[in-house]
VOPAGU-2260 file (C-alpha; in pm, 1 decimal, decimal comma):
REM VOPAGU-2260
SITE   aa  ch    i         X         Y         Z
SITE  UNK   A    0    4522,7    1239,3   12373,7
SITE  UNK   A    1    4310,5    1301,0   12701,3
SITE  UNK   A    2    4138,1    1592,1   12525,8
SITE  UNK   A    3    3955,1    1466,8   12255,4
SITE  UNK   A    4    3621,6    1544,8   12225,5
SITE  UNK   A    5    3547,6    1210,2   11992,5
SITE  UNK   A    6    3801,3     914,2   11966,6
SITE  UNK   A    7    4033,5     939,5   11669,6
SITE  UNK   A    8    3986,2     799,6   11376,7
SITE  UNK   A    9    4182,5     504,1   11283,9
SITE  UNK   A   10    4412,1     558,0   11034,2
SITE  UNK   A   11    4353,4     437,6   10656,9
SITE  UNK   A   12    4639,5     152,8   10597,7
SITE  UNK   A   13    4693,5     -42,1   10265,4
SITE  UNK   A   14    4870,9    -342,6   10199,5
SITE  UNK   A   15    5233,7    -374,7   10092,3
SITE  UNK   A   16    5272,8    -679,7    9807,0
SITE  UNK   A   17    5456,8    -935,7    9947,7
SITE  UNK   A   18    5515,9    -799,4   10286,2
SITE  UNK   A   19    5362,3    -745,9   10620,1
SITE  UNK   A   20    5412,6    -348,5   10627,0
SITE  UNK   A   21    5114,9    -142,2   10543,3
SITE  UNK   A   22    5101,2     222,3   10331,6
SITE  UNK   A   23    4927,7     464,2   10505,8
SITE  UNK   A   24    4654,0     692,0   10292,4
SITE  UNK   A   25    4694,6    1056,4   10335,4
SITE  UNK   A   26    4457,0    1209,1   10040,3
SITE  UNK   A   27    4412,2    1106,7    9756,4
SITE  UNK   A   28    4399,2    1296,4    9446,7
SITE  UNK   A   29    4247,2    1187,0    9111,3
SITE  UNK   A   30    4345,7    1321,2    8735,2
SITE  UNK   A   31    4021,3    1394,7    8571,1
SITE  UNK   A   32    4048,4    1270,3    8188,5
SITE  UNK   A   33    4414,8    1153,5    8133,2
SITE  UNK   A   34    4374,0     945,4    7814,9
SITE  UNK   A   35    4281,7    1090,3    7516,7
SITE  UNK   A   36    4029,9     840,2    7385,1
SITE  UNK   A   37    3846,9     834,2    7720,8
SITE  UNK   A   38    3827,7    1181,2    7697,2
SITE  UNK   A   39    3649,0    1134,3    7311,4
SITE  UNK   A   40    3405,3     884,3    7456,4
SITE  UNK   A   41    3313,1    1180,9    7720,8
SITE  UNK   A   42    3254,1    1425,4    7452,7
SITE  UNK   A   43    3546,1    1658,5    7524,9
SITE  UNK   A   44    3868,0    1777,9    7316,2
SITE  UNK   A   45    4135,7    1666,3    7493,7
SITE  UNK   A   46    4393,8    1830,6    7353,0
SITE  UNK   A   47    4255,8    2180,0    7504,3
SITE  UNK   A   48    4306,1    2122,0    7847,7
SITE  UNK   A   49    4588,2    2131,2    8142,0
SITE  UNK   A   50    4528,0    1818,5    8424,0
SITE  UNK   A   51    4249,5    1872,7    8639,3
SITE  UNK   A   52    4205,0    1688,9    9000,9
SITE  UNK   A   53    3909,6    1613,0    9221,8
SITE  UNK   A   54    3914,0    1421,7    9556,5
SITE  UNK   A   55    3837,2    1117,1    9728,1
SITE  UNK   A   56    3839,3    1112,0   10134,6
SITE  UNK   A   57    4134,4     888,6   10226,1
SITE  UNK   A   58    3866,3     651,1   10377,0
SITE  UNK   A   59    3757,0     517,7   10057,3
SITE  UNK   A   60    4040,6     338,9    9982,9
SITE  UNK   A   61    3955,2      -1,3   10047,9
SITE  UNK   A   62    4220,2    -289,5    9938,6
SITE  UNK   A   63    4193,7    -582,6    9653,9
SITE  UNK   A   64    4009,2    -868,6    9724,1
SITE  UNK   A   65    3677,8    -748,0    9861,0
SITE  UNK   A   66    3315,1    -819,0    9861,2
SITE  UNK   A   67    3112,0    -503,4    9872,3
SITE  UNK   A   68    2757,9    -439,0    9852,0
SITE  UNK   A   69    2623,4    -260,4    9561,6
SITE  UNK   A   70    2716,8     119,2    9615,2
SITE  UNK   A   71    2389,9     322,9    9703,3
SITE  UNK   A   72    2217,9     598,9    9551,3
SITE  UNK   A   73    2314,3     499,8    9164,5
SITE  UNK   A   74    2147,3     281,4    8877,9
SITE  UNK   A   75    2488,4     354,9    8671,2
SITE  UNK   A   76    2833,9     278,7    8887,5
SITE  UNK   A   77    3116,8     255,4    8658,3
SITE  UNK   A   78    3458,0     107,4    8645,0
SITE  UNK   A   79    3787,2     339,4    8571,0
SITE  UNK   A   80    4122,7     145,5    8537,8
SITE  UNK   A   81    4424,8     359,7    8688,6
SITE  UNK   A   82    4763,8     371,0    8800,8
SITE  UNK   A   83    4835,2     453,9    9139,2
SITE  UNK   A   84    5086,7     650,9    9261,9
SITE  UNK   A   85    5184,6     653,3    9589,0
SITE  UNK   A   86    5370,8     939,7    9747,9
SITE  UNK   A   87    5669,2     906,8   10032,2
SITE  UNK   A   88    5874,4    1234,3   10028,5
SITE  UNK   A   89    5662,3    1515,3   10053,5
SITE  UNK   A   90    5741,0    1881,0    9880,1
SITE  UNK   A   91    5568,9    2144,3    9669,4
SITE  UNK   A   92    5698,1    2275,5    9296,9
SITE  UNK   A   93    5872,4    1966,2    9234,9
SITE  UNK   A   94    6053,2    1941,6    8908,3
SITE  UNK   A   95    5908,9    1692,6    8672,1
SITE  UNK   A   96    6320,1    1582,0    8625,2
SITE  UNK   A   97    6278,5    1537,1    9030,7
SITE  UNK   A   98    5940,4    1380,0    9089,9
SITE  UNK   A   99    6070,8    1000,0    9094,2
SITE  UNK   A  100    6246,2    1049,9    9447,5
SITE  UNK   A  101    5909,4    1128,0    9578,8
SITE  UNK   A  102    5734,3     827,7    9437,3
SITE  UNK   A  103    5726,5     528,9    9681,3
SITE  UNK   A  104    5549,4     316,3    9479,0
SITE  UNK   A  105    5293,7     185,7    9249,5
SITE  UNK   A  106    4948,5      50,1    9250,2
SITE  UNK   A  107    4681,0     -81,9    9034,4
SITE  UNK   A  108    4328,8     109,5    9098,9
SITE  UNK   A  109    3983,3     130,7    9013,5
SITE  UNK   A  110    3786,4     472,6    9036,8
SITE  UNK   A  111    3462,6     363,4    9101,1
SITE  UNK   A  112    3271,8     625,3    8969,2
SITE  UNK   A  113    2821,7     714,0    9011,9
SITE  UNK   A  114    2792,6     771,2    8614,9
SITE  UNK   A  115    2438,7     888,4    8660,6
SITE  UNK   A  116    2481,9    1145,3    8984,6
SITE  UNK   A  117    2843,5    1281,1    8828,1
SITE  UNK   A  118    2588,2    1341,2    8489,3
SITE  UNK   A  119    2320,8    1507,8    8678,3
SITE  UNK   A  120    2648,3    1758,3    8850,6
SITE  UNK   A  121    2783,9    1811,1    8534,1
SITE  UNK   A  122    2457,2    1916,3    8396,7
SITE  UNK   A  123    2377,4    2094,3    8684,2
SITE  UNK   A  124    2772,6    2278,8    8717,9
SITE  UNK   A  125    2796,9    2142,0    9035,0
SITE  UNK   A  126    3109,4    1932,9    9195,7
SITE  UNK   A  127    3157,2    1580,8    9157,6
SITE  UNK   A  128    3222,6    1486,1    9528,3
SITE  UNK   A  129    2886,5    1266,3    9562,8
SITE  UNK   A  130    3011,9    1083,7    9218,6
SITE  UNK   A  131    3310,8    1008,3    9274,7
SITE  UNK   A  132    3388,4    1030,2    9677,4
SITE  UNK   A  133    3150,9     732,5    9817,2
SITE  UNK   A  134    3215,1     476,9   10064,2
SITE  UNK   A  135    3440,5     214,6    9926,1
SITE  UNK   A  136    3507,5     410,8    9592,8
SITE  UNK   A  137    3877,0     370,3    9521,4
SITE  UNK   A  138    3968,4       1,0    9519,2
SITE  UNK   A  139    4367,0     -25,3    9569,7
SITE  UNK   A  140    4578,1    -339,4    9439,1
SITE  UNK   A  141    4905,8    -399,8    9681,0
SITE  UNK   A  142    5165,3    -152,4    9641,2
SITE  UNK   A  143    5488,3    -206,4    9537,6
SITE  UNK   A  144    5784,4       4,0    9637,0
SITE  UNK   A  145    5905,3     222,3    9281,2
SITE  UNK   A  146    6271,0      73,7    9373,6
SITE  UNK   A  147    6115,1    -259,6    9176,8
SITE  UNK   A  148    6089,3     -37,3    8883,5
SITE  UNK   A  149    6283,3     117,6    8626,3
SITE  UNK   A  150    6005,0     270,2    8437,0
SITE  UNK   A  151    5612,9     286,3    8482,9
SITE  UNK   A  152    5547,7     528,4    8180,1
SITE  UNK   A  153    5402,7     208,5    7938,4
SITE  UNK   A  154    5257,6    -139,6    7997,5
SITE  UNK   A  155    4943,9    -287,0    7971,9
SITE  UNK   A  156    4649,8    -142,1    8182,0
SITE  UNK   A  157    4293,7    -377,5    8153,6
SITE  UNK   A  158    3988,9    -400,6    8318,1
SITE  UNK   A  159    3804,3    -702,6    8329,7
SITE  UNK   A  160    3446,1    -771,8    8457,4
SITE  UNK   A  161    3353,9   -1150,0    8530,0
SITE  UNK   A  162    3676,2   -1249,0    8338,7
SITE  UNK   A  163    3560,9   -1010,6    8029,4
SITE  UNK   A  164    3815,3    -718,6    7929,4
SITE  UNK   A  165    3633,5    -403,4    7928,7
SITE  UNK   A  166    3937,0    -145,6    7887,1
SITE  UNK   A  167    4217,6    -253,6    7728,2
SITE  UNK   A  168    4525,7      18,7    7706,0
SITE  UNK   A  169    4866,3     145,0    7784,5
SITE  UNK   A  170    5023,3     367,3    8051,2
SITE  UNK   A  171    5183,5     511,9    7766,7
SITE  UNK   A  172    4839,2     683,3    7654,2
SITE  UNK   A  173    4856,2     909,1    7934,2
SITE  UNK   A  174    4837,1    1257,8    7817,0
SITE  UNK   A  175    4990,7    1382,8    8136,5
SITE  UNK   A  176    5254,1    1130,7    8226,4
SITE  UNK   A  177    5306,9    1052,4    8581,8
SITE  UNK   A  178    5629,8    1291,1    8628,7
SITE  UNK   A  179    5407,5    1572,4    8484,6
SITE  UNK   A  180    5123,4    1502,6    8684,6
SITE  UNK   A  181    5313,1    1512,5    8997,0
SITE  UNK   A  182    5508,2    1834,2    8946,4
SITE  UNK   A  183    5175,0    1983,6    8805,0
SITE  UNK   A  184    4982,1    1912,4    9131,1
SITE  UNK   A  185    5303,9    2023,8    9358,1
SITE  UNK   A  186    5255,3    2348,1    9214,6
SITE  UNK   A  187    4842,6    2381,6    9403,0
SITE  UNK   A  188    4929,6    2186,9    9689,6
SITE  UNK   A  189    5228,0    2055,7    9919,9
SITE  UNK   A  190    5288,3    1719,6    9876,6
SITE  UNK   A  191    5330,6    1452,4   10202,5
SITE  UNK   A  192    5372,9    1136,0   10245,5
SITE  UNK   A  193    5098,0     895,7   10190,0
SITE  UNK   A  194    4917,0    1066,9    9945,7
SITE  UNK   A  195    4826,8     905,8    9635,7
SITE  UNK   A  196    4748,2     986,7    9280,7
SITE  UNK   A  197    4512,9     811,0    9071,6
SITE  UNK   A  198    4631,3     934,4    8736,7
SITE  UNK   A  199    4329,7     908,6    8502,8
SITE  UNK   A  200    4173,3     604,5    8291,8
SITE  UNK   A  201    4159,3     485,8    7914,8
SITE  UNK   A  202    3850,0     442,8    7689,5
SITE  UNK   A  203    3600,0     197,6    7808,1
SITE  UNK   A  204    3505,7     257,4    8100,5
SITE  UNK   A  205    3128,1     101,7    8147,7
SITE  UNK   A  206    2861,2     -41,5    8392,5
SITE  UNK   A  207    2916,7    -246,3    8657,7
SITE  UNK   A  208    2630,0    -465,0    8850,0
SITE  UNK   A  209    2529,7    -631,0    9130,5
SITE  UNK   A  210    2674,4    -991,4    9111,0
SITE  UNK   A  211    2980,6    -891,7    8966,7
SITE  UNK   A  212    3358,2    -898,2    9009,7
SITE  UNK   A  213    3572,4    -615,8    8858,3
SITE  UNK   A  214    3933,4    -657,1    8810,1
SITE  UNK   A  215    4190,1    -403,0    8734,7
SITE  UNK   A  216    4569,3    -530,8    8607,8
SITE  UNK   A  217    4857,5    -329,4    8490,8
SITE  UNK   A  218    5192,6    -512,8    8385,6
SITE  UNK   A  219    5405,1    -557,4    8669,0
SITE  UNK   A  220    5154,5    -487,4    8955,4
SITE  UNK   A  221    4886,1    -724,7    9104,7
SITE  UNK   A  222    4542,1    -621,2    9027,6
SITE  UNK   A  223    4265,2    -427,4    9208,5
SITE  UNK   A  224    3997,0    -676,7    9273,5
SITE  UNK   A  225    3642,4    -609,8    9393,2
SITE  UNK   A  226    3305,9    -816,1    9393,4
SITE  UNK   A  227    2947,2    -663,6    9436,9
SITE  UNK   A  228    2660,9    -837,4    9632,1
């Protein structure tokens, strides 16, 4: 468009597994403290609480296989395992026996999270964007289209740093599972295509440093990979 004051962005495009076609990132939402025993190790109750989101800008999605430097502005950066869910129909109080027609697909994911500046905000009652919403913060396996699947409510989801497992849970831990998550969010905000859900992390979640390589895995995906220089 001839009117433009700046050139437009370029849009935010992740990989398809074992294709050439790309997914492109809308939003991206993230469930705040979806396993039970992750929310223990955080101090909290979790059996008092309806799902909670926060953001990330669709431009820190960055795709498996990376070498990133270390993120700035934190002596703490921690890993977060997480299934990924990507949106493809869009719509707003969806059903949670209707949500799996909107799903396009899956992804492993890592939330990399500023432990020490998302302490300070919490201390402080402030939001988490600076914590959680840096450059680079959500690391994004390939997608695979939910047509591959017959059910992503259990399996195996790890996190491994330098080949050592640091989380080690299942899918079916969730307090909120996926189809609840999704009609829960429809009901705050319409739903389009290309946004995707990061639906919350098991115990274990830890420190990662400079030097290292992080690896997410869930059963039947192929894992979220980044290294830090």
């Amino acid at each position: 468009m001839d009117n433009l004051v700046l050139p437009s962005p370029a849009p935010v495009l992740l990989p398809v597994s074992n294709s050439d076609a790309l997914f492109p990132v809308r939003r991206i939402f993230c469930v705040g403290r979806n396993y039970a025993e992750h929310a223990r190790e955080m101090g909290l109750d979790p059996e008092k609480k309806k799902p909670f989101f926060f953001n990330k800008p669709a431009d820190c999605a960055i795709p498996s296989g990376r070498t990133n430097p270390f993120p700035v502005a934190t002596e703490n950066l921690h890993h977060e395992a997480e299934l990924v869910v990507a949106i493809g129909t869009g719509g707003s109080d969806i059903a949670v026996k209707d949500t799996g027609r909107h799903i396009w697909g899956y992804a492993a994911g890592n939330d990399l999270t500023r432990r020490d500046l998302q302490a300070q905000a919490k201390e402080d009652r402030r939001p988490w964007c600076m914590a959680k919403g840096f450059d680079n913060s959500a690391v994004i396996g390939p997608l695979k289209p939910a047509s591959d699947y017959t059910d992503m409510t259990q399996g195996a989801i790890r996190c491994l740093v330098n080949g050592d497992t640091r989380q080690d849970g299942d899918l079916s831990e969730m307090i909120w599972p996926t189809a609840n998550i999704i009609s829960f969010l429809s009901g705050f905000v319409t739903l389009q295509p290309g946004d995707l859900i990061m639906t919350g992390t098991p115990a274990g979640v830890g420190p990662l440093n400079r030097g290292e390589t992080c690896t997410i895995s869930i059963e039947g995906l192929e894992p979220a990979t980044v290294t830090f220089d």
